[in-house]
C-alpha positions as CSV (number, residue, x, y, z in Angstrom):
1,X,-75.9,29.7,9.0
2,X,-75.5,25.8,9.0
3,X,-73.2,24.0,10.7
4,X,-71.2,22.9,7.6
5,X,-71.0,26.5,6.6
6,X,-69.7,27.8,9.7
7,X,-67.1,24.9,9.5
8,X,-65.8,26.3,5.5
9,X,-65.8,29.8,7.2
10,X,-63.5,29.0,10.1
11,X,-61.3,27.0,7.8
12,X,-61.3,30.0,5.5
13,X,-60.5,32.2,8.1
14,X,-58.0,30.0,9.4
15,X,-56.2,29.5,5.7
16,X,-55.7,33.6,5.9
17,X,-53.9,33.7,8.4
18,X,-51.3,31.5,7.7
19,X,-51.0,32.8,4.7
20,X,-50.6,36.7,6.0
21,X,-48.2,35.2,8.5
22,X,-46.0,33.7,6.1
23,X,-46.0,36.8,3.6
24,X,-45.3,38.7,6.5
25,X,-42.0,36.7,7.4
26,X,-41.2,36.6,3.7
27,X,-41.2,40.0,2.6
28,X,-38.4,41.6,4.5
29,X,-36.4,38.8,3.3
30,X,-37.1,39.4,-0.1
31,X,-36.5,42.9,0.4
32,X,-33.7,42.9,1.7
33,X,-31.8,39.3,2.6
34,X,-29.0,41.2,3.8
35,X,-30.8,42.6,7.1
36,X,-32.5,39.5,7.6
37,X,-30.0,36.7,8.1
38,X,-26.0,36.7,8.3
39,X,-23.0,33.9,7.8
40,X,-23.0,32.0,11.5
41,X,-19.3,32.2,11.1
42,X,-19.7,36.1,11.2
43,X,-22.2,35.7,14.1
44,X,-19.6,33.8,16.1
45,X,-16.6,36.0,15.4
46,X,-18.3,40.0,15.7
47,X,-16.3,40.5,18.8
48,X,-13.0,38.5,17.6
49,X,-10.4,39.4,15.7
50,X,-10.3,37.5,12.3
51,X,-8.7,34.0,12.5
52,X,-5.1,33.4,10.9
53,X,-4.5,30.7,8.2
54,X,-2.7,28.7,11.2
55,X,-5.9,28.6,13.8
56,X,-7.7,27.0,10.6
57,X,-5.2,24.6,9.6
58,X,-5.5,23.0,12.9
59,X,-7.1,20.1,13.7
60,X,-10.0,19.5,16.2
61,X,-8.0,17.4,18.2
62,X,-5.0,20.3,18.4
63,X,-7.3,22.9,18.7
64,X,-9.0,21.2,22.0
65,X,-5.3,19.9,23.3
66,X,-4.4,23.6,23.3
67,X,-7.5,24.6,24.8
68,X,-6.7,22.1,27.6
69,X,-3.5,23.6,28.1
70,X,-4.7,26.7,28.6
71,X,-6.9,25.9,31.3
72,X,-9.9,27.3,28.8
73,X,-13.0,25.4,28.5
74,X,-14.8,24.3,25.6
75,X,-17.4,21.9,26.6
76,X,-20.2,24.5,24.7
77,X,-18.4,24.4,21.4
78,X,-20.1,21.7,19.2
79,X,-18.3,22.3,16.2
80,X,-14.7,23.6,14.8
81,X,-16.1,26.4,13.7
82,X,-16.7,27.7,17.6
83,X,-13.6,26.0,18.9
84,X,-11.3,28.0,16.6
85,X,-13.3,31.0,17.4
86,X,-12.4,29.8,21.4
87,X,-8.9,29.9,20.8
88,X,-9.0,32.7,18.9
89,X,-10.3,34.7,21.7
90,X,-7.8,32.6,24.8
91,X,-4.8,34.1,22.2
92,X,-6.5,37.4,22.0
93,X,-6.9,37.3,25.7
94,X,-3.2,36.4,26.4
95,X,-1.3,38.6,24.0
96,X,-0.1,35.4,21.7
97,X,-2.9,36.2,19.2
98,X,-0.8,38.3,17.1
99,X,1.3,36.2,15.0
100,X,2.3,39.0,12.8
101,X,5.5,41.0,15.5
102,X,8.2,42.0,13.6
103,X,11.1,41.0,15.9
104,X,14.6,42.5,14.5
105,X,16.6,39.0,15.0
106,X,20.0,38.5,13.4
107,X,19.5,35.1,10.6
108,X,22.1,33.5,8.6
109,X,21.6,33.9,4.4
110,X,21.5,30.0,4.4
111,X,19.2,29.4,7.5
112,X,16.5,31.9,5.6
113,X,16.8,30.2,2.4
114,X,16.9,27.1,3.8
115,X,13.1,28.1,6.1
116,X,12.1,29.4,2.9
117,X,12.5,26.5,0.9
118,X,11.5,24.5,3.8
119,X,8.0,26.5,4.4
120,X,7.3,26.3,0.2
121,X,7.7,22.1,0.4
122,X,5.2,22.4,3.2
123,X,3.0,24.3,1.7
124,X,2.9,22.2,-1.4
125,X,3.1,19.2,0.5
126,X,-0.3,20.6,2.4
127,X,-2.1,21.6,-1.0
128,X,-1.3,18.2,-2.6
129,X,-2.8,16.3,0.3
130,X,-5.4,18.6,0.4
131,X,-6.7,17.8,-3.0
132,X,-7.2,14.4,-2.2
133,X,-10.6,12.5,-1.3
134,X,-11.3,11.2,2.1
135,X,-10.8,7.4,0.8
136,X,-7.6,8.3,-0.8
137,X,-6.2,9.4,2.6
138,X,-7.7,7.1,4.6
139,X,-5.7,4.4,2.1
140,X,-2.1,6.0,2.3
141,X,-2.6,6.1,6.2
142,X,-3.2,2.2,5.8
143,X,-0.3,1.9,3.3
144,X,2.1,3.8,6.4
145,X,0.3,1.3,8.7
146,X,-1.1,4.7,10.7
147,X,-4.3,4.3,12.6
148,X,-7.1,6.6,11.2
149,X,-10.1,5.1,12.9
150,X,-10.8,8.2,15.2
151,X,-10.1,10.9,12.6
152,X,-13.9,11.7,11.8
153,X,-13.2,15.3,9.8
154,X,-11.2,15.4,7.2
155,X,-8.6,18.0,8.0
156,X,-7.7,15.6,10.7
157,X,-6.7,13.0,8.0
158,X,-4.9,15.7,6.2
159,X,-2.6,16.6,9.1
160,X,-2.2,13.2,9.9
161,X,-1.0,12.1,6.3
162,X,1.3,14.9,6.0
163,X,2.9,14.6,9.2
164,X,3.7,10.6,8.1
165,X,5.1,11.9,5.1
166,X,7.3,14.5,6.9
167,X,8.4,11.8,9.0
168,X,9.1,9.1,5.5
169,X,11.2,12.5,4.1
170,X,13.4,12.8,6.8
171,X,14.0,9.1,7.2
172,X,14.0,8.4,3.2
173,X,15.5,10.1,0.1
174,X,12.0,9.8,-1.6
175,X,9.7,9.8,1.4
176,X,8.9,6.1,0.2
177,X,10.4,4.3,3.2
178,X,9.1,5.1,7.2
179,X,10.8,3.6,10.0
180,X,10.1,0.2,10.5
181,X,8.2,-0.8,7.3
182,X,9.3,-2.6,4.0
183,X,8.9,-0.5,0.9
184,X,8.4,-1.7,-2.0
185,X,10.5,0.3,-4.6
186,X,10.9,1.3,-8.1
187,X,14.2,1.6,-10.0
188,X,14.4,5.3,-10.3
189,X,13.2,5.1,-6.5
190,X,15.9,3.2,-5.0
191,X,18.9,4.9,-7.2
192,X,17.8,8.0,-5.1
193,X,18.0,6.3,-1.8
194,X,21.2,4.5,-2.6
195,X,22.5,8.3,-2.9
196,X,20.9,8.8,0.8
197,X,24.4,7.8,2.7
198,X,23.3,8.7,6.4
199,X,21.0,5.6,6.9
200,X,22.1,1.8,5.5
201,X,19.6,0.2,3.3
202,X,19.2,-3.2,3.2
203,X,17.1,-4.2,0.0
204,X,15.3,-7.5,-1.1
205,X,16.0,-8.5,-4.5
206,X,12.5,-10.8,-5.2
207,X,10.0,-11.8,-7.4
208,X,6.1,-12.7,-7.2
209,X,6.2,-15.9,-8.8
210,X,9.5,-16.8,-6.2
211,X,8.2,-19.7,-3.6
212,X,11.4,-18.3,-1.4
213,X,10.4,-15.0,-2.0
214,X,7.0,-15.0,-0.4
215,X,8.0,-16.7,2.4
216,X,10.7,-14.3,3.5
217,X,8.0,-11.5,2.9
218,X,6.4,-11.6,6.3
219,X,10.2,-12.6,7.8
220,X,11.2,-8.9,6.5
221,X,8.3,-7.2,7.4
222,X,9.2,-8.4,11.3
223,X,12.6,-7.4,10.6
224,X,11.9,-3.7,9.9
225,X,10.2,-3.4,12.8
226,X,13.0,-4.5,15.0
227,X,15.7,-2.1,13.1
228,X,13.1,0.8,13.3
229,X,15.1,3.7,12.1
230,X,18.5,2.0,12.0
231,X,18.1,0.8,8.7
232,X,16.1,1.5,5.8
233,X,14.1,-1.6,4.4
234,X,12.9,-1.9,1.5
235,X,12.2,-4.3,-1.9
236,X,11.8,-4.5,-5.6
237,X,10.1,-6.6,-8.2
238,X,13.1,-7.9,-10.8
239,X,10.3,-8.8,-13.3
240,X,8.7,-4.7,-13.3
241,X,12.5,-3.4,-13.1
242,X,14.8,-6.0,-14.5
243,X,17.6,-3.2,-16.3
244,X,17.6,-2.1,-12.5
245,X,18.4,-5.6,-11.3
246,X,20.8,-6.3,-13.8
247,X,23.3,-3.3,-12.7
248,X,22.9,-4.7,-9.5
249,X,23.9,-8.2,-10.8
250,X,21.0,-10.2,-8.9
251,X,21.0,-13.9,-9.9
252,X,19.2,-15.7,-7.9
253,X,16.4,-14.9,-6.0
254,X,15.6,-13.6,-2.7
255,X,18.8,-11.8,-3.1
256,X,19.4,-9.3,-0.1
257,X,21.9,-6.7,-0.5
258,X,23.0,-4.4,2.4
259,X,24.2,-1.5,1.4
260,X,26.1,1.0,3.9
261,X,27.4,4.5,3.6
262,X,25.9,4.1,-0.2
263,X,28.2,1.1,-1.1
264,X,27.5,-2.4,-1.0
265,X,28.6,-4.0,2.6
266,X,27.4,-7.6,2.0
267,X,24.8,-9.3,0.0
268,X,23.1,-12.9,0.6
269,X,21.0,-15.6,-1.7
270,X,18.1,-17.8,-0.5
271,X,15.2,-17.0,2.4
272,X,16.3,-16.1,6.1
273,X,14.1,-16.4,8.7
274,X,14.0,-13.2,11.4
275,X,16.6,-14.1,13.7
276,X,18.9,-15.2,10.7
277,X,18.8,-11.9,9.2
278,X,18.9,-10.0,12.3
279,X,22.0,-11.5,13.2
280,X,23.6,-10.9,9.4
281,X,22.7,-7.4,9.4
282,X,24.4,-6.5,13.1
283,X,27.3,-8.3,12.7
284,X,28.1,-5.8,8.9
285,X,26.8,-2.9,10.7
């Protein structure tokens, strides 16, 4: 045998064997897949009881602050997955796992209607935010002028976007106005936060094309964040709602109206600078 030929039959031999070794590995998984490979989320939770709807909802950041509190350490879990898994089993291990105790405790008719109603807005609140795309929630964080830059996984966005907009409910009849910002409203919008009575509302009365107008925009913006949740702040475009600004007689333009308790207190033509304003609003408050 030449030397070429003895090179062929090494090859040869060399080919077969990687091939048996492959057809070896293959066949039990086509066989039988099931025996061969499982879900890695089963893998990490055989020894765990399965994880609520809550201990997924969280976000990473919750889940490790929790952790922390708990003394329990989590520097080997690379991923949600095993950090929920983590605090599944610290629950477990403490006797809070069990979210499901029937505990025999007196409630008012009202109070569980109330929850109840309270838990379905959630809820619907949580799948609506849900549904949307990354960039749409980075945007509306943006919009609420909430920082976003460290939320890497999306359900981090999602908590963060719903808790703004449980923050805008309680503050604002429509959810469109958070402490310390300037909304800019609709018609229909600010008839339903005229009917909110608890807060005053102080609304700007403008136009784009108004020179005024857009110099008192930044003005008002610096405002809002000195009233914080005193007062609500907010604006509306005469030209996109002008049957709205005709009920509320607007002539000329910036026109400010402060309205407290729901009724108008006071109301004011031409551009204000910060200080100006500031000092109109506390002295009708």
């Amino acid at each position: 045998m030449g030397m070429e030929d003895f090179r062929v039959a090494r090859f040869g031999l060399v080919v077969g064997l990687v091939f048996s070794l492959c057809a070896h590995q293959a066949i039990p998984f086509t066989l039988s897949p099931q025996s061969t490979w499982r879900p890695r989320w089963a893998i990490l939770t055989r020894n765990v009881s399965p994880v609520s709807h809550e201990e997924l909802s969280l976000s990473v950041s919750e889940i490790k602050k929790e952790l922390k509190e708990r003394g329990v350490s989590f520097a080997d879990c690379f991923d949600k997955e095993s950090l929920v898994v983590r605090l599944k089993e610290s629950r477990m291990n403490d006797g809070s796992g069990d979210a499901n105790l029937d505990v025999n405790i007196p409630v008012d008719s009202d109070d569980a209607n109330s929850n109840t109603n309270t838990k379905k807005n959630d809820s619907s609140i949580l799948e609506e935010v849900r549904s949307m795309t990354v960039r749409q929630l980075r945007e509306e964080l943006a919009r609420r002028n909430q920082r976003w830059g460290s939320l890497i996984e999306k359900e981090d966005l999602v908590q963060a976007v719903c808790r703004a907009r449980t923050k805008a409910a309680e503050f604002s009849a429509t959810g469109a106005i958070a402490p310390g910002e300037v909304a800019d409203l609709t018609g229909e919008q600010l008839v339903a936060e005229l009917a909110k009575t608890d807060t005053p509302l102080l609304l700007d009365a403008y136009a784009v094309w108004c020179g005024p107008c857009q110099m008192m925009a930044p003005q008002l913006v610096e405002v809002a964040k000195a009233l914080g949740d005193r007062v609500r702040v907010a604006k509306m475009d005469t030209d996109k709602h002008p049957e709205q600004a005709s009920k509320l007689k607007v002539q000329g333009l910036p026109t400010l109206i402060l309205y407290v308790n729901g009724n108008e207190r006071d109301r004011i033509e031409g551009a204000l600078m910060k200080d100006q304003l500031l000092g109109w609003i506390n002295s009708k408050l």
